[in-house]
Legacy VTK file of the C-alpha trace (Angstrom):
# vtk DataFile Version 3.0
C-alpha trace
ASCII
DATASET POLYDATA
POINTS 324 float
-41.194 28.060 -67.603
-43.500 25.280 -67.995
-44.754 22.838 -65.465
-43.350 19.639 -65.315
-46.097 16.964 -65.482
-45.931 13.390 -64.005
-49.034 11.472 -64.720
-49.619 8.487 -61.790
-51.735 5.708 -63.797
-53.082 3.400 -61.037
-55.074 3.771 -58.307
-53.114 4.320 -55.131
-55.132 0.938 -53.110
-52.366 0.916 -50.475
-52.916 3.627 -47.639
-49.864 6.104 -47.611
-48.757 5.588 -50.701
-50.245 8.232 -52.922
-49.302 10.495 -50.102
-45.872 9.440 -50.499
-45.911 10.061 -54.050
-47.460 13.411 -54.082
-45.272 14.921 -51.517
-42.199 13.352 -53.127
-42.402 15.309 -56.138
-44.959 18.248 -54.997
-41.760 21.046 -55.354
-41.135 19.509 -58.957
-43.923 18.592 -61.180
-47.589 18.924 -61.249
-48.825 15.195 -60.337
-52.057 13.944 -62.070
-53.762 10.926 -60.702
-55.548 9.184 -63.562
-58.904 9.036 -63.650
-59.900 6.378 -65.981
-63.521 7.903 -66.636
-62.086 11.476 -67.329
-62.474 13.118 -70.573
-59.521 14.515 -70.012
-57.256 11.499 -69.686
-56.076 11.503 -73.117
-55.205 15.290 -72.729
-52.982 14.191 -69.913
-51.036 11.811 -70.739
-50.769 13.863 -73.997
-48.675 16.609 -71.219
-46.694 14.099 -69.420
-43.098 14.394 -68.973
-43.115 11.216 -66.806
-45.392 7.968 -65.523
-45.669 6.494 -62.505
-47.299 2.606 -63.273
-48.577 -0.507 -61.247
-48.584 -2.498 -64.622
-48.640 -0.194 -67.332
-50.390 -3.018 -69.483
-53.062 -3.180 -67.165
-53.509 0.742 -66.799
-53.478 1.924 -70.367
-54.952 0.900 -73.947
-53.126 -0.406 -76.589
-53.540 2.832 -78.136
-52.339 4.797 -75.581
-49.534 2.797 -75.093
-48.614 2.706 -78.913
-49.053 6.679 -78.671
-47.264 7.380 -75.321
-44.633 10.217 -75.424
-42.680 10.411 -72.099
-39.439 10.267 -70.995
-39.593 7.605 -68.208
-41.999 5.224 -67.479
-41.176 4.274 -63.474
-42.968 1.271 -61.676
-44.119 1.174 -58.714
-44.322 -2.594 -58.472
-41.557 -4.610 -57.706
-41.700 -7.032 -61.143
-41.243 -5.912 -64.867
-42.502 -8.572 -67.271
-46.099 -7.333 -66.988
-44.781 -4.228 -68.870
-45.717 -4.634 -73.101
-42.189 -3.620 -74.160
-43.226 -4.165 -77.608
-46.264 -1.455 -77.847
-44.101 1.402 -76.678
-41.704 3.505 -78.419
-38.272 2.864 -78.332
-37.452 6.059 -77.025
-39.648 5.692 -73.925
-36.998 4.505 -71.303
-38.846 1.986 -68.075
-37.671 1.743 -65.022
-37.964 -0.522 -62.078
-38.153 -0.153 -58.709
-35.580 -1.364 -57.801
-34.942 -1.799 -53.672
-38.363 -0.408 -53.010
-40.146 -3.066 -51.422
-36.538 -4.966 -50.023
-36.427 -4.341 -46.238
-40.063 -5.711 -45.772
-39.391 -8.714 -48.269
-35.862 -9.429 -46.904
-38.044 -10.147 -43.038
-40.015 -12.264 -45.064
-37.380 -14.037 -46.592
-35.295 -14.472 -43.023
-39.157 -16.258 -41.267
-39.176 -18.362 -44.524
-35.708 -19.788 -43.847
-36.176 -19.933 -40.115
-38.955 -21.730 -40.253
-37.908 -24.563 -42.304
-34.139 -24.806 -40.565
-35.942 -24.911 -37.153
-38.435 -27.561 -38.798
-41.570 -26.007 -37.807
-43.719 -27.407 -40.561
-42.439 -30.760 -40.660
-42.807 -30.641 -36.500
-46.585 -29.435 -36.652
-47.117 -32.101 -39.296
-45.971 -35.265 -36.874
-47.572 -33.431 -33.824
-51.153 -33.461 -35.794
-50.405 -37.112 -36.342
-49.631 -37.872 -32.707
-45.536 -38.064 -32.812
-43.807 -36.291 -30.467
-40.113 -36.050 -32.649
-37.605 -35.376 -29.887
-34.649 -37.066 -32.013
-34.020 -35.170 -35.598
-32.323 -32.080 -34.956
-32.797 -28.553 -35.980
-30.058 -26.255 -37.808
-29.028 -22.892 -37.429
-28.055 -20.229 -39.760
-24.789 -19.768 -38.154
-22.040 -21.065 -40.598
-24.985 -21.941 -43.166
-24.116 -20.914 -46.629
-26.796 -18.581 -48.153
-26.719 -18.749 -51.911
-28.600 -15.396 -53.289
-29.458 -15.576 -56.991
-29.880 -12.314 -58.053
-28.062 -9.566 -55.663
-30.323 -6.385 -56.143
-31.963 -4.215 -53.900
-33.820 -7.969 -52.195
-30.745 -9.885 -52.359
-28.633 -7.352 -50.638
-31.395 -6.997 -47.605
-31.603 -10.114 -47.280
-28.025 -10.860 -47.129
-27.482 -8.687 -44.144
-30.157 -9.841 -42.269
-29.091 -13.363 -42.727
-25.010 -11.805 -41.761
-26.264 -10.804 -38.343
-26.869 -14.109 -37.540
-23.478 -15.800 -38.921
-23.838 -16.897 -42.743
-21.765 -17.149 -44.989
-23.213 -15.452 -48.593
-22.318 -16.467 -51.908
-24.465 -13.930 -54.289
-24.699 -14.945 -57.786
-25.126 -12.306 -60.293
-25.332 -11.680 -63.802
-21.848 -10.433 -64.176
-20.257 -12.160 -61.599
-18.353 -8.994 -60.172
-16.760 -9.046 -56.639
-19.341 -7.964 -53.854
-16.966 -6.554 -50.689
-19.731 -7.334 -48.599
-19.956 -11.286 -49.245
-18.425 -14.338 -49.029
-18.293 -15.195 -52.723
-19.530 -14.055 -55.963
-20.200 -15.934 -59.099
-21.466 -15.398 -62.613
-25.473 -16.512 -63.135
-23.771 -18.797 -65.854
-21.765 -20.930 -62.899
-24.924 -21.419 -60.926
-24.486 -25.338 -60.194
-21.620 -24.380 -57.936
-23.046 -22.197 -55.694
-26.437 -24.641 -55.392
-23.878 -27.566 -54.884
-22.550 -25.406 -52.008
-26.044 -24.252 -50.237
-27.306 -24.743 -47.311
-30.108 -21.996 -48.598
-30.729 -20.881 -52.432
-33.169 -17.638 -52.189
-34.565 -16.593 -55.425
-34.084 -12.956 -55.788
-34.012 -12.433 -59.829
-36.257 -10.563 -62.255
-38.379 -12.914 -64.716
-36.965 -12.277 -67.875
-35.828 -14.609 -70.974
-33.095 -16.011 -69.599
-34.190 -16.645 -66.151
-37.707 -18.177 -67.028
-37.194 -21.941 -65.820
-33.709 -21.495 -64.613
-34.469 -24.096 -61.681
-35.366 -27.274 -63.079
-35.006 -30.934 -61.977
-31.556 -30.834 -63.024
-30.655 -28.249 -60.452
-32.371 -29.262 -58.175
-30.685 -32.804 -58.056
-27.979 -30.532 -57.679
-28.400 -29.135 -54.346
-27.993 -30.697 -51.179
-30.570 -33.145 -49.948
-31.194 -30.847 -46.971
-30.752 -27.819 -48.531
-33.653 -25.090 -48.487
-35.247 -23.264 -51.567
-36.752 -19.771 -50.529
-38.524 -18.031 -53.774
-40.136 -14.179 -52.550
-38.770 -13.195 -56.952
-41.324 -15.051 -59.481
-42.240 -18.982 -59.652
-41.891 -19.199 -63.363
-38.075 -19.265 -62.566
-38.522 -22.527 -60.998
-40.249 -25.428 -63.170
-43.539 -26.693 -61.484
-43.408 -30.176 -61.686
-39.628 -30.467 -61.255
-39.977 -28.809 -58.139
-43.171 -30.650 -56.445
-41.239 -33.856 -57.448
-38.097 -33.269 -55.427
-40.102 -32.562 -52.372
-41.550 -35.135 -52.455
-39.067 -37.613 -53.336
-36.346 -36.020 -50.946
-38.327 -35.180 -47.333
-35.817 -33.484 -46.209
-35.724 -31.170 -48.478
-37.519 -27.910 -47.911
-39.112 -24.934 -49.636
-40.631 -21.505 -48.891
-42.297 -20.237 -51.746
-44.078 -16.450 -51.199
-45.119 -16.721 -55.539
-46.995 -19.221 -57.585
-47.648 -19.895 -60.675
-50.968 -19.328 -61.134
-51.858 -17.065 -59.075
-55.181 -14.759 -58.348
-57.681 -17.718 -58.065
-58.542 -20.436 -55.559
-55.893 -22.866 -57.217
-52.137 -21.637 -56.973
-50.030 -24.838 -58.698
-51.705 -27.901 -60.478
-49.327 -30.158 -57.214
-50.649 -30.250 -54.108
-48.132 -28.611 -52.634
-49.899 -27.904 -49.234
-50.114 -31.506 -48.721
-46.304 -31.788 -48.430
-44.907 -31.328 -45.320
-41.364 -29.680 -46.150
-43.028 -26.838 -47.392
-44.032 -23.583 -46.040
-46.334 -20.754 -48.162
-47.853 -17.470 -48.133
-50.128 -16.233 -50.602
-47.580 -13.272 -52.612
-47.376 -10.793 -49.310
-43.722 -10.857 -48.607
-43.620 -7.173 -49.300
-46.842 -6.582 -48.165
-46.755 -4.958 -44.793
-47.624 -2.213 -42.246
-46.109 1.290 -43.968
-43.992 -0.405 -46.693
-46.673 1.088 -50.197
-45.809 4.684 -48.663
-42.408 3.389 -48.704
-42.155 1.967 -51.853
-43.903 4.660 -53.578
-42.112 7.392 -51.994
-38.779 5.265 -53.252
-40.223 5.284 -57.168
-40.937 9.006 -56.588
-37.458 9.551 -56.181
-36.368 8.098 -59.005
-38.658 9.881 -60.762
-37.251 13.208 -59.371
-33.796 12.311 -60.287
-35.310 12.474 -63.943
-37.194 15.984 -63.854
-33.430 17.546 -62.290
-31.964 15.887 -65.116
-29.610 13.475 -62.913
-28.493 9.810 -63.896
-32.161 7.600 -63.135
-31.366 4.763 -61.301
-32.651 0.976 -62.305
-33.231 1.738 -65.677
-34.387 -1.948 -67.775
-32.907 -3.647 -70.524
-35.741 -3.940 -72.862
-34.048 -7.292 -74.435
-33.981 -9.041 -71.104
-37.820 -9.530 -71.262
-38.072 -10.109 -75.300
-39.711 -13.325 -74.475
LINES 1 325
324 0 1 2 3 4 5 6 7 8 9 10 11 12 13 14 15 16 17 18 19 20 21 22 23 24 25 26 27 28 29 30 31 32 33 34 35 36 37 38 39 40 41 42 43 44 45 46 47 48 49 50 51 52 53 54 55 56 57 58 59 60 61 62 63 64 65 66 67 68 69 70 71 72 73 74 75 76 77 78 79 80 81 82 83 84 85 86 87 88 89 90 91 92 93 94 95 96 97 98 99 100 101 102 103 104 105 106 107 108 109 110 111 112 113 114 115 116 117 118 119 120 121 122 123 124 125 126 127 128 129 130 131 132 133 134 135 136 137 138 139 140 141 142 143 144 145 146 147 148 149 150 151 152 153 154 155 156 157 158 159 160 161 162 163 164 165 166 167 168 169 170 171 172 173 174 175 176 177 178 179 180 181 182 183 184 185 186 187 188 189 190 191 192 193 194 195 196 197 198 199 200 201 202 203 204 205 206 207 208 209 210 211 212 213 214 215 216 217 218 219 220 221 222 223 224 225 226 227 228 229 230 231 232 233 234 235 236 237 238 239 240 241 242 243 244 245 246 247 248 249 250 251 252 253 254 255 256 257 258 259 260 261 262 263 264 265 266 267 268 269 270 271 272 273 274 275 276 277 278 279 280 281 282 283 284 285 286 287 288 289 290 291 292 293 294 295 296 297 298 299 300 301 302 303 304 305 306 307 308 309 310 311 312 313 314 315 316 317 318 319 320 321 322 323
């Protein structure tokens, strides 16, 4: 019987993680780690059964994209719209990974929201100036209502993480379906009632066509004027301006943002956001930390695996939901 072969199409720059991969799938499939001065390259991706990707746009050529042949494409990255749905063939099913980088992001997420109920920023910003703010009062999570948009692999971390310490969570999904393990659960189409009824809104939702923009001035006139926003997902879902606005007009309320819109220079958002003091940022790490790549890879291997033994592969994507 022939090999199985899973071609890997980035190069493993976290430590553990190609490691991960390779002894994920070692009993399985021959794993090739592209080498994009080879001569053999095109031969193979020519072999492949399967793809592990970063950004598959970013790996590959048009041509070999427009050419490619496999059963699964699986990312290794947590976001999808990087992937050029429209220069591969139908029949070449992509899937995320889905849960991969949650535990580390879901910390991240919990600091985030600390932070801001416990005022830290806004505190550090009236010590600098010489006022020593004894009065306003902190909050606590306990009893806080956690809105989650988007209750995948991040969502769900989060969520328990933010249980242990008393909220109350209200995920909002696409479907709307009853979660056991929450408070409430509501369709992404009745989203102004759970940000009406926040104490916290965390972002947790793919990009895709219907979620670009989502969060605009409107919704955010919605929420409460303390409430918190907490976006670890993309910041396209949230409009720029609309958001730098609010904070500004409403000081008390606060945002922890982990993505930005332009992101990869010196210059992260056309507001000067860092000049606000409700708001607390990080430069897109939230996933980002001490043995989470072997982790994650090791989690897209799997998925992976569950395609060369022929079971169902989990986290498959709806190519329509990014036809933007």
């Amino acid at each position: 019987m022939t090999a199985r072969s899973v071609v890997v199409t980035f190069d493993p720059r976290f430590p553990g993680m190609r490691e991960a991969i390779d002894a994920t799938l070692e009993h399985l499939a021959i794993v090739t780690w592209l080498d994009h001065g080879s001569g053999e390259r095109a031969g193979a991706l020519a072999g492949a059964d399967a793809l592990l990707a970063w950004g598959i746009g970013r790996e590959l050529s048009v041509d070999e994209l427009r050419t490619l042949d496999v059963g699964l494409v699986q990312l290794v990255s947590a976001g999808v719209e990087p992937v050029p749905f429209a220069l591969l063939r139908p029949s070449v099913r992509v899937a995320a990974n889905g849960g991969g980088w949650a535990e580390p992001m879901a910390e991240h997420v919990l600091a985030m929201t600390l932070a801001l109920l416990k005022r830290l920023p806004q505190n550090q910003a009236l010590l600098a100036r010489g006022i020593f703010d004894q009065r306003t009062p902190s909050r606590q999570l306990d009893g806080a209502v956690i809105a989650i948009l988007g209750y995948g692999g991040i969502g769900r971390a989060s969520a328990a993480l933010f249980r242990a310490l008393g909220a109350r969570i209200h995920a909002v999904t696409r479907s709307g379906e009853r979660e056991d393990a929450v408070d409430w659960t509501s369709p992404l189409a009745h989203l102004e009632h759970a940000l009406a009824d926040a104490d916290v809104v965390l972002i947790a939702l793919p990009l895709t066509s219907a979620t670009a923009g989502l969060i605009g001035s409107r919704e955010l006139a919605l929420m409460k004027p303390d409430a918190i926003l907490v976006n670890v997902a993309r910041a396209q879902i949230v409009e720029e301006d609309a958001l730098y606005e609010h904070l500004e007009s409403t000081p008390t309320f606060s945002a922890g943002l982990d993505v930005w819109w332009h992101e990869g220079g010196g210059t992260v958002s056309r507001r000067s956001f860092f000049e606000l003091p409700n708001v607390i940022g990080s430069p897109h790490i939230s996933a980002n930390t001490v043995g989470s790549p072997a982790a994650a890879g090791r989690h897209a291997a799997e998925n992976v695996a569950r395609y060369l033994r022929g079971e169902r592969v989990l986290h498959v994507v709806e190519r329509a939901e990014y036809d933007r």
